[in-house]
N, C-alpha and C positions, 0 to 999 in steps of 0.2 A: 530524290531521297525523301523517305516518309518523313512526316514530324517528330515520330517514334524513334527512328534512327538518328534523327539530327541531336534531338535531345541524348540518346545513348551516347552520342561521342560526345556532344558537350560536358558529359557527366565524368566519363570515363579523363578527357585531359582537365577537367578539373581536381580530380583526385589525386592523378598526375604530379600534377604543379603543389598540391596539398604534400603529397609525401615527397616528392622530389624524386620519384620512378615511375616506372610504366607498373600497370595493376593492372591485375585479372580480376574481372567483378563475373558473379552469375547473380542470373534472376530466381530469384526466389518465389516471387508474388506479387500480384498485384492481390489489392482488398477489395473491399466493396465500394472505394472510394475510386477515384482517378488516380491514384498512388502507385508506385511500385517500386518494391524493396529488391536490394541485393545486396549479396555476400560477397566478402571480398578479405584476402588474409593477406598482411603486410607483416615481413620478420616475425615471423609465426605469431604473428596477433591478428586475431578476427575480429571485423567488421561489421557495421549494418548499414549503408547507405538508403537512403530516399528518394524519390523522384518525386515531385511535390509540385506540379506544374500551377503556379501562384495564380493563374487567373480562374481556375477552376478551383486550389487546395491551397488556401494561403499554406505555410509554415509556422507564421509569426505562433496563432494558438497553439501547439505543439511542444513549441521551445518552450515558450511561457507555461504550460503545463508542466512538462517536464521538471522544471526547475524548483515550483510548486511542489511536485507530488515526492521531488528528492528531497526536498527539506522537509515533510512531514515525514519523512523515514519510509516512503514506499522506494523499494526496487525497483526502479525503471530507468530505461537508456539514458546515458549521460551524453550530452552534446557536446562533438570535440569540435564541429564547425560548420558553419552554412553558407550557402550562396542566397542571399534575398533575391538576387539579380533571376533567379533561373528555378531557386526552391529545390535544392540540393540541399540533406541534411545528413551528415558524416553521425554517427553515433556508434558506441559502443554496441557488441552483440551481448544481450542480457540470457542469451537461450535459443535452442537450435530445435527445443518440441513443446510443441505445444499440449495444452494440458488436457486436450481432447485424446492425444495420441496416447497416454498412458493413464488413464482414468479406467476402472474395473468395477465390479461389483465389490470384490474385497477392499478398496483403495477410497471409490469417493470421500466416504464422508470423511477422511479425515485432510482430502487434498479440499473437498468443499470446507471445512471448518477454515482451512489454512487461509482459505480466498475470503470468505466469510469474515475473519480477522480482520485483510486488511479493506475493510469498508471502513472499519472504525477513522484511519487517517485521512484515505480519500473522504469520510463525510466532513470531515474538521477544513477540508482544503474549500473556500470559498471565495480566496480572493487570488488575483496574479499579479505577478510586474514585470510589466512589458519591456522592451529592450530598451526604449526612453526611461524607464525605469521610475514610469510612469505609473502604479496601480488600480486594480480595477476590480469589483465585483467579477464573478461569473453571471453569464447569460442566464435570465429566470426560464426553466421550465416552467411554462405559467398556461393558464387555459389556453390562449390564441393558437399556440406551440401544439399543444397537444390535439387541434382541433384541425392545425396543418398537418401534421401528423394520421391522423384516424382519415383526413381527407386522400390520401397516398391510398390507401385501401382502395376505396368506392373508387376514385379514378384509375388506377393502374391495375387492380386485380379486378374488380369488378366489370369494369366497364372496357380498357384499350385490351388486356390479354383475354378475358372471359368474352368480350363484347355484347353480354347481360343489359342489358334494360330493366329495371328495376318496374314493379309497378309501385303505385302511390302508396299502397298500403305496406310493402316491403320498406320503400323511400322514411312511410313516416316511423317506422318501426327503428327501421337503422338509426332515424335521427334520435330518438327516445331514448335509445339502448347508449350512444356516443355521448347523451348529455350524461350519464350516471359515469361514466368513464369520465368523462370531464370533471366533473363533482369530484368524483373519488382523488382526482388530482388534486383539488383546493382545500380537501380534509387534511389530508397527512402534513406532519411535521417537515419542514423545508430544509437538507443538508448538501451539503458537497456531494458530486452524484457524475460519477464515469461517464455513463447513459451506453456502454455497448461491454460490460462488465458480462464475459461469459469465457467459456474452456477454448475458444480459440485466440482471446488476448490475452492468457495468461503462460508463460511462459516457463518449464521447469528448468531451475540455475541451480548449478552443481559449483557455483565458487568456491560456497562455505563450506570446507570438507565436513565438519562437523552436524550439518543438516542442510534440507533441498530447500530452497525456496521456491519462492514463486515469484516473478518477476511478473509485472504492469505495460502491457503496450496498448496504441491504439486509443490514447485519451484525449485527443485534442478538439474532441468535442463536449468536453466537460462543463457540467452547468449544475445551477442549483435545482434540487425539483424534490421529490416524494422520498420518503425515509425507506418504501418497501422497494424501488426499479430496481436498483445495483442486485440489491438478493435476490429477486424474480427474474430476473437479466441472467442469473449465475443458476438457481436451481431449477428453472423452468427452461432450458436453455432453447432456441430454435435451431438445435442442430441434433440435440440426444437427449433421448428420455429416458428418466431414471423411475423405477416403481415408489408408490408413494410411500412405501413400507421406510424408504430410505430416503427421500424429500422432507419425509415430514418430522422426524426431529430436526435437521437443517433449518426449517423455518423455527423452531420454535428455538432453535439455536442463537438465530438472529434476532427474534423477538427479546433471546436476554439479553444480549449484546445492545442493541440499541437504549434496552436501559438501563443497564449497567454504566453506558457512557452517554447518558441525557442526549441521545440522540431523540428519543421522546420522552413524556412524562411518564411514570409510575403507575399514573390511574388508567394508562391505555389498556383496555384488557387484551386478551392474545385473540379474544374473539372477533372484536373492532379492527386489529393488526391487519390478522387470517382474512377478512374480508377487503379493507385495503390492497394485501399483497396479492390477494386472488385478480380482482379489477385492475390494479397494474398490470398485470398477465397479461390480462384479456385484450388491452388495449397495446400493448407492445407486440403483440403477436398479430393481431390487428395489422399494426404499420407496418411489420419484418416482411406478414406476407404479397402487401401491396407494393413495398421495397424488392422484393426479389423479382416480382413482375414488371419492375420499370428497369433491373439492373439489365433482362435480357432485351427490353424491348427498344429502351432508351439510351441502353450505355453497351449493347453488343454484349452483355456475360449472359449466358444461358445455363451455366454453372448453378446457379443458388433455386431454379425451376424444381429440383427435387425435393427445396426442403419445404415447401408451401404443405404439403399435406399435413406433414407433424403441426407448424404454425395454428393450421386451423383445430388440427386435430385439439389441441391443447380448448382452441377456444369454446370446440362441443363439448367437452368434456367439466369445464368450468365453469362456463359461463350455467351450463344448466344445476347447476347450487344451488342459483339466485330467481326465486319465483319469477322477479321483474328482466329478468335477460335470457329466462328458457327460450323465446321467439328466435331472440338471436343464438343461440345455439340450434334449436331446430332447423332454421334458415340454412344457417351455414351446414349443417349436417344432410340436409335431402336436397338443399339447390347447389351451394359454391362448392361443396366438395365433392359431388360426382362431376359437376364441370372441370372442374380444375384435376382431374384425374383421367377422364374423357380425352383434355388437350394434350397431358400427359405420354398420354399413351399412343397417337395421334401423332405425335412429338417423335416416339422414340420410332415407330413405323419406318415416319418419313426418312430419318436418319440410318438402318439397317439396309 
């Protein structure tokens, strides 16, 4: 018996012994993580269970988030119970679509404003308490992070999926262009910050008959960092592109909102903001699409292979704004993105 099936029955008689019946669970999902979620309905109430396999996905950050993000007033899953022993996490079902699924031309901006909103509590949320009830800081997004981070590019998409060889003058170029992305992290104002804040962890909940919310999954890697990720994360998204005719009040949306609520100071112009939130871009899209390159090569998902073109796409298209990062847009533009469309296609060949 696979590992995969031991752990399913382990889940399934834990749930079991939880309700005091037998249970029918489906698979919903796995993420991008080693995670996998299912559904499950007991006396007509539904479910979200987790599979959380602790040497690979603790739990413990999750809970501890969770609990966090429910007392600042965000929607997100309540925890009825967990197995520490095995990383089972029983939770309420907050929503059955995601907000990718019903997002339109006519709809974003006002389901973006809605998400948009709740940055304001996630940036207020900076500290947790542990089940020792213990408190603590969140992890700093800080330079080293981000430099692990940008480094997931060059090795996984560059180098193990591409298998590019950089020459020296690319090598120095890259490293030039990853210090201003690093800089631009240590400018901005430091808050509470999701760090995977986009249309596929947000959740549309139909509780309040009186209006939809929008429910919060997917936080358990929350940390403090840049005032611009969580909105760059949300209107830049690396799954769907929106025209900029409709991006662009959204950021400038956010740029009230943050100081409206001393998320930064006053004297920040929209023009300092706009250039911040651009280099956030640059550099998250950066990691998404070295991330998607390790998800198939390292972790077996060949699933997220498709969305690398949009990632980069985002990165020629902004990065070339900036006199000092045109190189890196041209780069990416005549070298990594006919490779990465080349293997693409190569890919799908092999596969028909």
């Amino acid at each position: 018996m696979s590992e995969t099936d031991l752990r399913f029955n382990l889940l399934v008689s834990w749930l079991a012994q939880y309700f005091g019946q037998e249970v029918c669970i489906s698979l919903i999902c796995g993420d991008a993580s080693f995670r996998r979620y299912f559904r499950l309905t007991v006396n007509k109430v539904d479910y979200i269970v987790a599979d959380s396999p602790i040497a690979l996905v603790p739990v413990a950050p999750f809970v501890s988030v969770a609990k966090a993000y429910q007392q600042a007033g965000l929607l997100v899953p309540q925890i009825i119970h967990v197995c520490n022993e095995h990383g089972f996490v029983l939770q309420t079902d907050v929503g059955q679509a995601q907000l990718l699924s019903v997002i339109t031309p006519a709809n974003v901006s006002n389901y973006y404003q809605q998400a948009l909103d709740l940055l304001v509590p996630i940036s207020q949320v900076t500290t947790i308490t542990h089940v020792t009830g213990q408190q603590s800081l969140l992890p700093e997004y800080d330079s080293a992070f981000v430099e692990r981070e940008l480094a997931i590019f060059t090795q996984w998409l560059i180098g193990e999926h591409l298998q590019y060889e950089m020459t020296a003058a690319e090598t120095t170029m890259l490293t030039t262009c990853f210090q201003l992305l690093v800089e631009n992290v240590e400018q901005q104002p430091k808050v509470g910050m999701h760090r995977d804040f986009h249309s596929r962890n947000l959740l549309i909940n139909h509780d309040d008959p009186q209006q939809v919310r929008l429910a919060v999954i997917d936080f358990q890697d929350a940390v403090i960092g840049p005032v611009t990720y969580d909105a760059v994360s949300l209107l830049r998204d690396c799954y769907i592109r929106w025209p900029e005719n409709l991006i662009n009040p959204l950021i400038e949306y956010h740029y009230a909102l943050a100081i409206k609520y001393q998320l930064m100071t006053a004297d920040i112009s929209f023009v300092q903001y706009l250039q911040w939130f651009d280099l956030m871009g640059l550099q998250r899209h950066l990691k998404a699409a070295g991330i998607f390159a390790r998800l198939k090569l390292r972790d077996g998902k060949p699933g997220y292979m498709a969305d690398i073109p949009l990632t980069l796409q985002y990165v020629i298209d902004i990065a070339k704004r900036y006199q000092n990062l045109t190189p890196l847009s041209e780069w990416v533009d005549k070298v990594v993105l006919p490779l990465v469309q080349q293997r693409n296609r190569l890919s799908k060949e092999l596969t028909q």
